[in-house]
C-alpha positions in Angstrom: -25.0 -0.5 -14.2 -22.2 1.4 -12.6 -23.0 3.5 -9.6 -26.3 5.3 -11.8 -28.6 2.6 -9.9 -28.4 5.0 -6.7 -29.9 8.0 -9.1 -32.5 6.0 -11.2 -35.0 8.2 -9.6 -33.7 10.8 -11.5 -34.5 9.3 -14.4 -38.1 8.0 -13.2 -38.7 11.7 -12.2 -37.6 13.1 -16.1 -39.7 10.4 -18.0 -42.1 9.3 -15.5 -44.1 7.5 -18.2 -41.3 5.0 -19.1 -41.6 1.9 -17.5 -38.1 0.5 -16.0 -37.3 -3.3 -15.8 -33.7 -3.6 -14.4 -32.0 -7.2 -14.1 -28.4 -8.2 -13.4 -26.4 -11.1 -14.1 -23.0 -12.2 -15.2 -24.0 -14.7 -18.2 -23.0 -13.9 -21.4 -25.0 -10.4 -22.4 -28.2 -11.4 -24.8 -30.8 -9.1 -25.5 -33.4 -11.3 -27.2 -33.0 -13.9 -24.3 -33.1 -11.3 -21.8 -36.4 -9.3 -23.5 -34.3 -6.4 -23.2 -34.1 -3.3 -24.9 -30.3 -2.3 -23.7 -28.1 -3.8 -21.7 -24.7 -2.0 -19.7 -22.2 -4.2 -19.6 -18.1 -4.2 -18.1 -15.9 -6.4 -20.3 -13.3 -5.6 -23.0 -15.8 -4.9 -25.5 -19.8 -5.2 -26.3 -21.0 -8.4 -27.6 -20.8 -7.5 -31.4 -24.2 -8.6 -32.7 -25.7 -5.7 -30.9 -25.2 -2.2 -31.4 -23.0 -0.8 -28.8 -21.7 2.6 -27.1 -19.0 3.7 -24.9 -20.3 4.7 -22.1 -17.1 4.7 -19.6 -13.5 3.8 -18.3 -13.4 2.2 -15.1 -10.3 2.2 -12.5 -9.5 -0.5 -9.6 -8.6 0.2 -6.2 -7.7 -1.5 -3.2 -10.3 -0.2 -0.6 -11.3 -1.5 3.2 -13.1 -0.6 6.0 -11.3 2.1 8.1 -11.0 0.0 10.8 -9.1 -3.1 8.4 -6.9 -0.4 7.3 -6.0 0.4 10.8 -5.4 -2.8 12.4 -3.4 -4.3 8.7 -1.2 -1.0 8.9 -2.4 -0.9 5.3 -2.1 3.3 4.7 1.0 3.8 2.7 2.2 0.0 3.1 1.1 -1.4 0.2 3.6 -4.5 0.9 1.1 -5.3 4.1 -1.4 -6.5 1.7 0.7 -10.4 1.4 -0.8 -10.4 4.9 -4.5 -9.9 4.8 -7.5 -11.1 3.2 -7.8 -9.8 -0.6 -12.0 -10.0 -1.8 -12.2 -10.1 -5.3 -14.9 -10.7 -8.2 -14.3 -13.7 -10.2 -16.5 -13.0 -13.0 -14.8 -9.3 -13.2 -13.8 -9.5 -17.1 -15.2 -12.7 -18.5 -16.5 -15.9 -16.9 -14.4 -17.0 -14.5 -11.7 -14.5 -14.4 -10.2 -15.5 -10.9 -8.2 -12.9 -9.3 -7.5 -11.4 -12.2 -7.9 -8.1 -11.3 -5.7 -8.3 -8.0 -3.0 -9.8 -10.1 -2.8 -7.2 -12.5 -2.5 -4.5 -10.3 0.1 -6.3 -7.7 2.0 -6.2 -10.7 1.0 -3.1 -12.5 2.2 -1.2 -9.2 4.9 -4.0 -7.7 3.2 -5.4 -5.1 3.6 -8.6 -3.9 0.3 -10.0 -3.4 1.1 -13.9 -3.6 0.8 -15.1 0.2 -2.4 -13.3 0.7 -5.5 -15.3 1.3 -9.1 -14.4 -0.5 -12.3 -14.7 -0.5 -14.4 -14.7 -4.3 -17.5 -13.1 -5.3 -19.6 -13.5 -8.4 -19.9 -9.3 -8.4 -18.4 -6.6 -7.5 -20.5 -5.0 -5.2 -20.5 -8.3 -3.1 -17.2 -7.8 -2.5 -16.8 -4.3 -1.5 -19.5 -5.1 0.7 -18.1 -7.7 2.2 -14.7 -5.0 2.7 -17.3 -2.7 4.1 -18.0 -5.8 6.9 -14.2 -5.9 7.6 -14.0 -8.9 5.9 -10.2 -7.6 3.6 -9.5 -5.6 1.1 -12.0 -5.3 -1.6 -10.2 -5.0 -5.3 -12.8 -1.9 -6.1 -13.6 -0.6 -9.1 -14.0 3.2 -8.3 -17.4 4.0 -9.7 -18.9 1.3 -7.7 -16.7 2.5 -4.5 -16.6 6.0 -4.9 -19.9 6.9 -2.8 -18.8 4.4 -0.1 -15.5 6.2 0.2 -16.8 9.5 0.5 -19.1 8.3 3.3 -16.3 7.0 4.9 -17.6 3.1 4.9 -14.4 2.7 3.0 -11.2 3.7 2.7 -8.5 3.6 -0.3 -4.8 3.1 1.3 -3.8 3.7 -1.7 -5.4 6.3 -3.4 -2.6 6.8 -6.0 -2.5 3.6 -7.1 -5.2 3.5 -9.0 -5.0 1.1 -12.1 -7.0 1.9 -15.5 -8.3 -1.0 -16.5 -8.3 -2.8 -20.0 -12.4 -2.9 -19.9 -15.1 -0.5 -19.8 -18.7 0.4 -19.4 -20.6 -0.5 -22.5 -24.4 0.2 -23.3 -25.7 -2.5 -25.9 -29.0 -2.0 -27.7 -30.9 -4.0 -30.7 -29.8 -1.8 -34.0 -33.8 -1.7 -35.1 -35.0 -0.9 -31.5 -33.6 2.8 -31.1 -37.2 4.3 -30.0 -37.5 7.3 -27.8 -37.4 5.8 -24.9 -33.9 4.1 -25.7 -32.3 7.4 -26.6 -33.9 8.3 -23.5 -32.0 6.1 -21.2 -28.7 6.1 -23.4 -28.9 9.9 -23.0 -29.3 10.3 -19.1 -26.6 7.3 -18.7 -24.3 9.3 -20.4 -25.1 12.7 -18.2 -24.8 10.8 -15.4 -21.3 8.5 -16.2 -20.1 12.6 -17.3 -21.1 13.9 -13.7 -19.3 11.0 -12.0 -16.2 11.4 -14.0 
């Protein structure tokens, strides 16, 4: 899920009688292997044997710890990025997407990227974790950073350079399993992906 894991206590405290299981993984999204009643995924679309929503666009963002941005120069120099360490997710769009995501924005916003070093993740978070840590420059995806940037654990150099990205948020559910407490969970995913927007 996008940043709505910090708030499921909302939910809990709404429908306090609906059990929660919540997994994550990056193999390919199946509900009857998983014994799950929905699934959010990030990808160009939801798997098409289940019934899927929208639920939300995504951006990326380059984002560091304060302290990286200060001692790469990185605020307003984009072209300083060639020399520091770029953190990426490698599963970001599929399986095994590389740095994908760094590569589409260098050239999205032309930015030479192509002597920088890196370090891959398998998710997201693990990266802009590891930028929290000072470990380079995190390729963020802005629902997952935003939080961390208003605390100040990270920092955006860029913040006009975001890039909207070809996937998005999906919510997949079994077609014959809509029960209430489906709807339930679609519906405050959607309140919350609104109020984050």
């Amino acid at each position: 899920m996008p940043q709505h894991r910090a708030s499921v206590g909302s939910f809990q405290e709404q429908y306090p009688l609906i059990d929660l299981v919540i997994k994550t993984g990056n193999e390919k999204l199946d509900l009857h292997r998983m014994d799950a009643d929905l699934a959010v995924s990030f990808d160009d679309a939801g798997p098409e044997r289940f019934h899927q929503e929208h639920l939300m666009n995504e951006y990326i963002i380059p984002v560091c710890s304060p302290d990286y941005a200060e001692k790469s120069r990185l605020t307003d120099r984009p072209e300083n990025l060639q020399h520091c360490r770029l953190l990426h997710d490698r599963q970001a769009w599929s399986m095994d997407s590389g740095n994908d995501e760094w590569q589409l924005w260098g050239t999205q916003f032309a930015v030479d990227i192509r002597a920088a070093c890196s370090t891959e993740f398998d998710q997201a978070d693990l990266a802009a974790t590891a930028a929290i840590n000072h470990a380079g420059v995190a390729m963020g995806r802005k629902t997952l950073v935003k939080q961390k940037i208003t605390s100040a654990e990270l920092v955006a150099p860029y913040p006009q350079l975001a890039l909207l990205c070809h996937q998005r948020y999906y919510i997949s559910t079994h077609a014959d399993r809509r029960w209430h407490k489906v709807e339930a969970f679609i519906r405050w995913l959607k309140e919350t992906a609104a109020q984050e927007a």
